[in-house]
MIVEXSE-357372 format. One line per 10 residues: number of its first residue (from 1); their letters; for each residue x, y, z of N, C-alpha, C, O, CB. Coordinates in steps of 0.001 Angstrom, whole numbers. Glycine has a CB too. Layout:
// MIVEXSE-357372
NUM) a) X Y Z X Y Z X Y Z X Y Z X Y Z | ...
END
This chain:
// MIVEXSE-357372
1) xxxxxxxxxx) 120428 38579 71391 121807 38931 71099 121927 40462 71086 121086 41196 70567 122267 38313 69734 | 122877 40818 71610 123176 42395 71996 123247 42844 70775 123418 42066 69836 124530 42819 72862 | 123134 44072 70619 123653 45107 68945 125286 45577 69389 125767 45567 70522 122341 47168 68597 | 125780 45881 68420 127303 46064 68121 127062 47328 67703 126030 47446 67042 128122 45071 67030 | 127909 48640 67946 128072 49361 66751 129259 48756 65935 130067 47856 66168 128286 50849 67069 | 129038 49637 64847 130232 49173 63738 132300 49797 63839 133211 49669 63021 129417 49978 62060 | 132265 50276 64883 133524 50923 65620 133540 49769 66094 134077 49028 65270 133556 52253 66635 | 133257 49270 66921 133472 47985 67459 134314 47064 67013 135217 46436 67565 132517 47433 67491 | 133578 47079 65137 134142 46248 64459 135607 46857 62979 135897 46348 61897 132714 45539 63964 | 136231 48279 63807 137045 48820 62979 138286 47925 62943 138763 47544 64012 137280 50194 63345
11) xxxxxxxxxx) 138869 47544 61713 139909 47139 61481 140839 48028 61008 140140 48899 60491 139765 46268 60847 | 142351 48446 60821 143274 49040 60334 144519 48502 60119 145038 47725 60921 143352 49907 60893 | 145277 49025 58615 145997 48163 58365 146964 48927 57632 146586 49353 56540 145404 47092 57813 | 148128 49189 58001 149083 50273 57121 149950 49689 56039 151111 49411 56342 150139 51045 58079 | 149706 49564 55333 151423 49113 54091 152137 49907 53226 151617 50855 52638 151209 48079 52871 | 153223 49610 53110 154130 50199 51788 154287 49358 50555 154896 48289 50520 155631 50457 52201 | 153691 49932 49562 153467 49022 48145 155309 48812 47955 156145 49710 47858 152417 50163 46439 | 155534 47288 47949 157059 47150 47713 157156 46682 46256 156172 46192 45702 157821 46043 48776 | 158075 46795 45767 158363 46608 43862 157670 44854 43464 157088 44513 42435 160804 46614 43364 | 157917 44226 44374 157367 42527 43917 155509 42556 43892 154731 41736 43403 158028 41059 45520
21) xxxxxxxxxx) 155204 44018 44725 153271 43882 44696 153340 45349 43310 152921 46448 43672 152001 44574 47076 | 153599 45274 42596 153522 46113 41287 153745 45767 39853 154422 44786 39546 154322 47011 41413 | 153226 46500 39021 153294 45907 37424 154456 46931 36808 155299 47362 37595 151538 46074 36407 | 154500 47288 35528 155626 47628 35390 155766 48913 34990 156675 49423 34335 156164 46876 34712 | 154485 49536 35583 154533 50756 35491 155094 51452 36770 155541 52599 36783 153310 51140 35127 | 154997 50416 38102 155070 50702 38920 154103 50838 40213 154467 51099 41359 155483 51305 38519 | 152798 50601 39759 151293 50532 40258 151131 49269 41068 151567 48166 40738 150191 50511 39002 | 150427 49564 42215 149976 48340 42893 149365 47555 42073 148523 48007 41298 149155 48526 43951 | 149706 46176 42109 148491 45049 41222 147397 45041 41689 147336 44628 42847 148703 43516 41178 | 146020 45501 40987 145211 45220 41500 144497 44331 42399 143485 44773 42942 145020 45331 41003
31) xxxxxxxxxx) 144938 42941 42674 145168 41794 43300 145714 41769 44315 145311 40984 45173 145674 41093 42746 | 146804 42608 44568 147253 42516 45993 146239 43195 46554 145531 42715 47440 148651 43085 46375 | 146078 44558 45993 145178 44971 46657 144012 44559 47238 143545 44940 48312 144998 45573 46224 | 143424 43499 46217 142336 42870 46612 142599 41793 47909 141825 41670 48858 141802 42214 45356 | 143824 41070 47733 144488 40270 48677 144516 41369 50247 144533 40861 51368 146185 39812 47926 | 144516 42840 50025 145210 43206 51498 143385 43367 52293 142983 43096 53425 146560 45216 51452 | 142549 44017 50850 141448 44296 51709 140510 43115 52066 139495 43369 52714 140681 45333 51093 | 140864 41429 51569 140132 40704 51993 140372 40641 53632 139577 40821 54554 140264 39568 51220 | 141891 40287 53627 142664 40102 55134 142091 40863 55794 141382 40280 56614 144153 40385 55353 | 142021 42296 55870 141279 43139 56773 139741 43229 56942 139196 43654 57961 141652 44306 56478
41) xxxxxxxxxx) 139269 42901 56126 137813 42556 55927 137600 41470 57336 136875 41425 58329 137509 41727 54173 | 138399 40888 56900 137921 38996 57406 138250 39498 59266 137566 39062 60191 139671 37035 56466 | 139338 40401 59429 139362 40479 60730 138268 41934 61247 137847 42126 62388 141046 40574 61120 | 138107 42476 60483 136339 43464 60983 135345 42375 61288 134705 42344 62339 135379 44588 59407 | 135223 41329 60160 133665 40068 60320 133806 39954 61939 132932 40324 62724 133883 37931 59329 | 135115 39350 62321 135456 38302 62760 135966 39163 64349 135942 38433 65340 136566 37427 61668 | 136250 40119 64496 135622 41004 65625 134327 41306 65941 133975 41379 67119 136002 42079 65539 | 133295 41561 64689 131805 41495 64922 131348 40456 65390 130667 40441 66416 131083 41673 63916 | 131668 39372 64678 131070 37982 65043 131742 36955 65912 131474 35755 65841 130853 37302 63879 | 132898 37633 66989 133784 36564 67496 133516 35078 67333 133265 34252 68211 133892 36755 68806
51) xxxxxxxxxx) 133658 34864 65587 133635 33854 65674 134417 33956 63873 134722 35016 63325 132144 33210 66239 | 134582 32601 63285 135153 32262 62202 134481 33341 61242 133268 33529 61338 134970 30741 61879 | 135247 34061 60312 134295 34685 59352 135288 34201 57848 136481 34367 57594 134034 36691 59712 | 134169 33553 57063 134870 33465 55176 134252 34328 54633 133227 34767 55156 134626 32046 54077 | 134679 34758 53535 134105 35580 52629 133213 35016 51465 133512 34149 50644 135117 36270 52127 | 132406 35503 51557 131070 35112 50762 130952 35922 48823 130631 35496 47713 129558 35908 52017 | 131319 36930 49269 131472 37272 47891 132184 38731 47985 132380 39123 49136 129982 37257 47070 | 132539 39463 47079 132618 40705 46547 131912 41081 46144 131603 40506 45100 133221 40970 45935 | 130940 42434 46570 130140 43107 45177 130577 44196 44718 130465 44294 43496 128745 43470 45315 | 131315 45576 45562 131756 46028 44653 133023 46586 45026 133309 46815 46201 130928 46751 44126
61) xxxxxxxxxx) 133910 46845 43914 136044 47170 44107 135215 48448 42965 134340 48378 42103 138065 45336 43088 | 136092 49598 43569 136662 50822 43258 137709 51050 43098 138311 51232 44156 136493 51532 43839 | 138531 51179 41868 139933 51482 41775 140058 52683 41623 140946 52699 40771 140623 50888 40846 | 139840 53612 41807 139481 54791 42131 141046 55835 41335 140934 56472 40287 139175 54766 44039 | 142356 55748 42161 143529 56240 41679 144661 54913 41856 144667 54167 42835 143906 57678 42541 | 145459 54823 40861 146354 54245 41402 147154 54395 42490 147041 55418 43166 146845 54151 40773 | 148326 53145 42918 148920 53586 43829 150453 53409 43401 150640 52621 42474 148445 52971 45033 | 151382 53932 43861 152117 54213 43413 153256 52824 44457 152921 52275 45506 152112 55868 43374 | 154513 52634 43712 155505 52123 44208 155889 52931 45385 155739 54141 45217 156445 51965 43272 | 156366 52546 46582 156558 53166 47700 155580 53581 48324 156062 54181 49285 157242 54000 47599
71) xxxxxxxxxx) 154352 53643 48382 153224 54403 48789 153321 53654 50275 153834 52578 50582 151693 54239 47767 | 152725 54509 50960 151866 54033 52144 150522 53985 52146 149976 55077 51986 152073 54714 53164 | 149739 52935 52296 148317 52491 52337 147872 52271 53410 148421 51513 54209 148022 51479 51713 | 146895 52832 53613 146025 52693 54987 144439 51859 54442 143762 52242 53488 145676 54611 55768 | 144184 50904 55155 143140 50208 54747 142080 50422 56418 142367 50200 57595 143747 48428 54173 | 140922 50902 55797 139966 50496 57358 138945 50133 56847 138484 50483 55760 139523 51675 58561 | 138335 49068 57951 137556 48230 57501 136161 48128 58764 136406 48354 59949 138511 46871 57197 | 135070 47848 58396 134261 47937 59311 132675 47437 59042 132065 47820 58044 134406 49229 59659 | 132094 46569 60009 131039 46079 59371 129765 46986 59159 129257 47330 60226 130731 44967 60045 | 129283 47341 58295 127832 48291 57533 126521 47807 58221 125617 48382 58827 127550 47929 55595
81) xxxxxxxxxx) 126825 46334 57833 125554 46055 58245 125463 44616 58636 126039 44044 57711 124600 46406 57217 | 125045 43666 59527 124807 42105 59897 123233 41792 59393 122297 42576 59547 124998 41797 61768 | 123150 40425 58733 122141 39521 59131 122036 38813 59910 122372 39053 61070 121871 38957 58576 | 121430 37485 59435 121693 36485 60367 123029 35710 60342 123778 35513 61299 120684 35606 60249 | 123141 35416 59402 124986 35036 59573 126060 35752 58680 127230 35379 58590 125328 33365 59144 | 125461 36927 57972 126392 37655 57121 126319 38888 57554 125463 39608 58068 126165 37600 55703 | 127749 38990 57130 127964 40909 57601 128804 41247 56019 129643 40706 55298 129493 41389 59621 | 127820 42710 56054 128518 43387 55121 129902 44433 55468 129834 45435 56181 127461 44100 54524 | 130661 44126 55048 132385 44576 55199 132403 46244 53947 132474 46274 52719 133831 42671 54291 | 132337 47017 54628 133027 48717 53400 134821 48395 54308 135236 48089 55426 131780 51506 54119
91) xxxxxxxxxx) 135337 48698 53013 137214 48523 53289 137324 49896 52190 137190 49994 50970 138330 46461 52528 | 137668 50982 53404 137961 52067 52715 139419 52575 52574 140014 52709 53644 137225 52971 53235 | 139942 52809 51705 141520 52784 51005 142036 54421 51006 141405 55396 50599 141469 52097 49094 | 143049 54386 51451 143916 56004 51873 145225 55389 51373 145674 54260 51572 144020 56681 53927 | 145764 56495 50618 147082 56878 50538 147591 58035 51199 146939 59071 51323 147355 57002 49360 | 149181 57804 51781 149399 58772 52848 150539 59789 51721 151546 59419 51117 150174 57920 54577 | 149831 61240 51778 151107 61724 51226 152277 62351 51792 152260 63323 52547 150838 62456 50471 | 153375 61684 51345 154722 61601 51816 155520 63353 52693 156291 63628 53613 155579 61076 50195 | 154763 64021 51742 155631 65472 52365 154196 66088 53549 154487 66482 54678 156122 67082 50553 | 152922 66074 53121 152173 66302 54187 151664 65450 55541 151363 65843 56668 151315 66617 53621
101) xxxxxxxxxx) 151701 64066 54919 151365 62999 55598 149672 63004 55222 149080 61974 54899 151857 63133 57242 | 149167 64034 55301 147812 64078 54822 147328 62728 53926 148013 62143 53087 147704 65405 53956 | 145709 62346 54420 145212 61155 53028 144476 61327 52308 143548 62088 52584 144688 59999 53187 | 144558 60629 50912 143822 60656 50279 142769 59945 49583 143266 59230 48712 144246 60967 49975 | 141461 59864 49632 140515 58455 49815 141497 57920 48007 141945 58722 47187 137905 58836 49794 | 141526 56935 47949 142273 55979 46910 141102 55501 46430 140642 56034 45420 143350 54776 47440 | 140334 54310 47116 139822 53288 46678 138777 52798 47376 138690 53526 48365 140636 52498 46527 | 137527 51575 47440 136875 51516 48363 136234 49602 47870 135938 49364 46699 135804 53048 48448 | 136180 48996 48472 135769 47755 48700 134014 47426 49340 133451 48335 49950 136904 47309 49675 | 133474 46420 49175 132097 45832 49818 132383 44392 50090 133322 44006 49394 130714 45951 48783
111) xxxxxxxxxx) 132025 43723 50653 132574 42206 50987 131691 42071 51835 131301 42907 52650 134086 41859 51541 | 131230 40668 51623 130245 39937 52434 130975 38989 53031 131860 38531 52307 129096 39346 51716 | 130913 38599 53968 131277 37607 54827 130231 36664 55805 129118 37026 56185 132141 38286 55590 | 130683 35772 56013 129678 34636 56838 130284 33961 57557 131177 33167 57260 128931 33644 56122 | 129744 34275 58846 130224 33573 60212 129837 32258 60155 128871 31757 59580 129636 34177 61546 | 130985 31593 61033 130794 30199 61133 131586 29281 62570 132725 29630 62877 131373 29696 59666 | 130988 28274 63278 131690 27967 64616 132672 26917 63758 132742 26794 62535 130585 27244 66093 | 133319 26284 64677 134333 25421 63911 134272 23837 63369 135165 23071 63007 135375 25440 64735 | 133042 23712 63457 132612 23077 62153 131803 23403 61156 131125 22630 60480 132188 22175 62332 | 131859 24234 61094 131708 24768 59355 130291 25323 59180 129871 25848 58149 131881 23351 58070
121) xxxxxxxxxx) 129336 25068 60771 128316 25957 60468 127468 27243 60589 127302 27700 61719 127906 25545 60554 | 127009 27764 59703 126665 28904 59864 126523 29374 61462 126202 28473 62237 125529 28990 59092 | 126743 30753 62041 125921 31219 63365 125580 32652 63174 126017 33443 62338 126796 31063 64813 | 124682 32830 64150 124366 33985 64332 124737 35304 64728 125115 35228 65897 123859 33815 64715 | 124799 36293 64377 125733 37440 64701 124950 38741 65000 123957 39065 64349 126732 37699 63493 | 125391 39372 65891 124708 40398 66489 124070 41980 65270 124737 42135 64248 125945 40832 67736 | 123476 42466 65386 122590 43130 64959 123309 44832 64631 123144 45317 65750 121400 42935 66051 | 123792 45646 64022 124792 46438 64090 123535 47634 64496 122372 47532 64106 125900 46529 62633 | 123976 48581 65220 123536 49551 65561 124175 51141 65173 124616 51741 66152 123476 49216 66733 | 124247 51746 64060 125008 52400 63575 124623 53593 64451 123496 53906 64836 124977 52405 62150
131) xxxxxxxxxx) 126040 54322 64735 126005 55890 65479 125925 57135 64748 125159 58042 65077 127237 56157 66248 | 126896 57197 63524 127346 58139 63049 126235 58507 61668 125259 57884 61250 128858 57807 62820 | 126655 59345 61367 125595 59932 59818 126133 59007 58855 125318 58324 58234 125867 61848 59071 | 127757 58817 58545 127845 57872 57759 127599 56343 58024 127275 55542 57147 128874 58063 57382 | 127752 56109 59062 127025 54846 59748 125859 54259 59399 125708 53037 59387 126751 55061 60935 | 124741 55312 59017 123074 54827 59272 123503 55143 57706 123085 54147 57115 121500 55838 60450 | 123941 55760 57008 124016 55553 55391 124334 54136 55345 123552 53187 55406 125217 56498 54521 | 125611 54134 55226 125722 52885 54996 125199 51766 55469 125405 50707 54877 126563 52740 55063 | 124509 51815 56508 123347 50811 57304 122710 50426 55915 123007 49473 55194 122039 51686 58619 | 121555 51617 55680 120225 51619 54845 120447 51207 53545 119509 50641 52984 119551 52959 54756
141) xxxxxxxxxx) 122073 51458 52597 121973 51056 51342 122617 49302 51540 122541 48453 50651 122898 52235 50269 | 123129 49117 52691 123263 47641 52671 122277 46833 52353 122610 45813 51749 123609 47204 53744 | 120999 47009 52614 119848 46176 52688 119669 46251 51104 119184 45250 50574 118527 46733 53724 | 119974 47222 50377 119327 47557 48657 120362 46909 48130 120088 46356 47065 119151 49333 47923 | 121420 46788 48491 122717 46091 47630 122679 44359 48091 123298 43510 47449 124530 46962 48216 | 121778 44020 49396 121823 42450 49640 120813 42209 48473 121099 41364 47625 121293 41801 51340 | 119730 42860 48396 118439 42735 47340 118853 42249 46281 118558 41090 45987 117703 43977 46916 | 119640 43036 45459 120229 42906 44311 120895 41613 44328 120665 40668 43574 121070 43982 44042 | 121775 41677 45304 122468 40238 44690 121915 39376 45344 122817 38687 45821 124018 39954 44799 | 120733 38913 45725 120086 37932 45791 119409 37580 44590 119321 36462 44085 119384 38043 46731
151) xxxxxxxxxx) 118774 39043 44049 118059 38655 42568 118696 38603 41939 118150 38025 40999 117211 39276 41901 | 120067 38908 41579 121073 38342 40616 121375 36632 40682 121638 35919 39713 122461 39153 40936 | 121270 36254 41958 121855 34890 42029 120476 34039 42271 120423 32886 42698 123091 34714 43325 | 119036 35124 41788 118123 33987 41315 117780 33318 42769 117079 32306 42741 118937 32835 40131 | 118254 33844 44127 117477 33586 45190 116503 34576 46165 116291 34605 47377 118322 33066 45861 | 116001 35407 44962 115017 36613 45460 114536 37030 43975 115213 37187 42959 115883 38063 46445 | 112978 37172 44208 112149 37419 42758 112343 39068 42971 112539 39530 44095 110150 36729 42644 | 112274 39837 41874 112361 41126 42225 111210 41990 42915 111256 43084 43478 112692 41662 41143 | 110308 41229 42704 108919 41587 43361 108978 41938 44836 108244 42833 45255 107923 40384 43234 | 109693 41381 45543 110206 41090 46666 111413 42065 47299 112055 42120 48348 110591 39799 46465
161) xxxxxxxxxx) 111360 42564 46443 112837 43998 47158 111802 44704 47244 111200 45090 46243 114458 44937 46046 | 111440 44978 48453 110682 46253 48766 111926 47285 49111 111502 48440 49138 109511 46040 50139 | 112940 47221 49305 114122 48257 49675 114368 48744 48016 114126 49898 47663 115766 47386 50594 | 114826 47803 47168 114966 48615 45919 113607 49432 45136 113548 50442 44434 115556 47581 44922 | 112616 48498 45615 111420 49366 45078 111139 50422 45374 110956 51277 44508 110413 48993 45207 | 111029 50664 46582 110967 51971 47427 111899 53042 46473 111412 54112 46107 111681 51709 49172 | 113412 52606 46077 114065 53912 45409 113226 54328 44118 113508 55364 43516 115710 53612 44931 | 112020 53360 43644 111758 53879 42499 110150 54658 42627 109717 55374 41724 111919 52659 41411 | 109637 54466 43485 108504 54580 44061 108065 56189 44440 108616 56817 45345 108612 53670 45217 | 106755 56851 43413 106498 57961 42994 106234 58856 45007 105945 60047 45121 104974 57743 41629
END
């Protein structure tokens, strides 16, 4: 199976926070938000993996600044890193400001996702080949953040992260 870079798999997604996605301060609900960066997530997987992608979990949401009523939000999304049937999703969050247009990083998302043909089983997905400096970052800490939540969910002994060990390693 060929390698992908992760441009390949850029998603983008512009909105204006309208008064029904806010609390009563006026702030995006955290929830929509979470609602806009799954949607875009799922279509980065799912360009990587031309094929079905669900989401497997969240590991980590940054609420970083609020957003304001009226805002414009820019969401991009792009896969970090593939296994064999999971790709890790970064959904990085911009607000556009109104008199410069200029952005400002807001917020930032991680999402796992898992390809699947259309009956429901797992497949295989191509191998990401990162270009850029932030690219091969985010490549290398994908592998230390799958570690973890494998040994969180008790399907990896910790003995066995040689990627997290390595960060501790004289």
């Amino acid at each position: 199976m060929n390698k992908k870079s992760p441009a390949e798999s850029l998603a983008v997604s512009t909105k204006v926070v309208l008064p029904n996605e806010t609390n009563t301060l006026g702030k995006l609900f955290g929830g929509a938000l979470l609602a806009w960066m799954d949607e875009i997530a799922a279509v980065s997987a799912y360009r990587h993996s031309n094929s079905i992608a669900v989401t497997a979990s969240v590991s980590n949401v940054s609420f970083n600044h609020p957003i304001d009523l009226g805002a414009v939000v820019t969401l991009e999304a792009k896969v970090s890193r593939a296994f064999h049937s999971s790709m890790e999703v970064i959904i990085d969050v911009s607000i556009e400001d109104r008199k410069t247009r200029e952005r400002k990083f807001s917020n930032q998302a991680i999402y796992t996702f898992v390809a699947l043909d259309e009956n429901g089983k797992k497949v295989q997905v191509a191998e990401i080949d990162p270009q850029t400096e932030e690219e091969m970052k985010r490549y290398k800490s994908a592998n230390r953040r799958r570690e973890l939540s494998l040994i969180l969910a008790g399907k990896m002994q910790p003995s066995a992260a040689t990627e997290l060990k390595a960060l501790f390693a004289d």
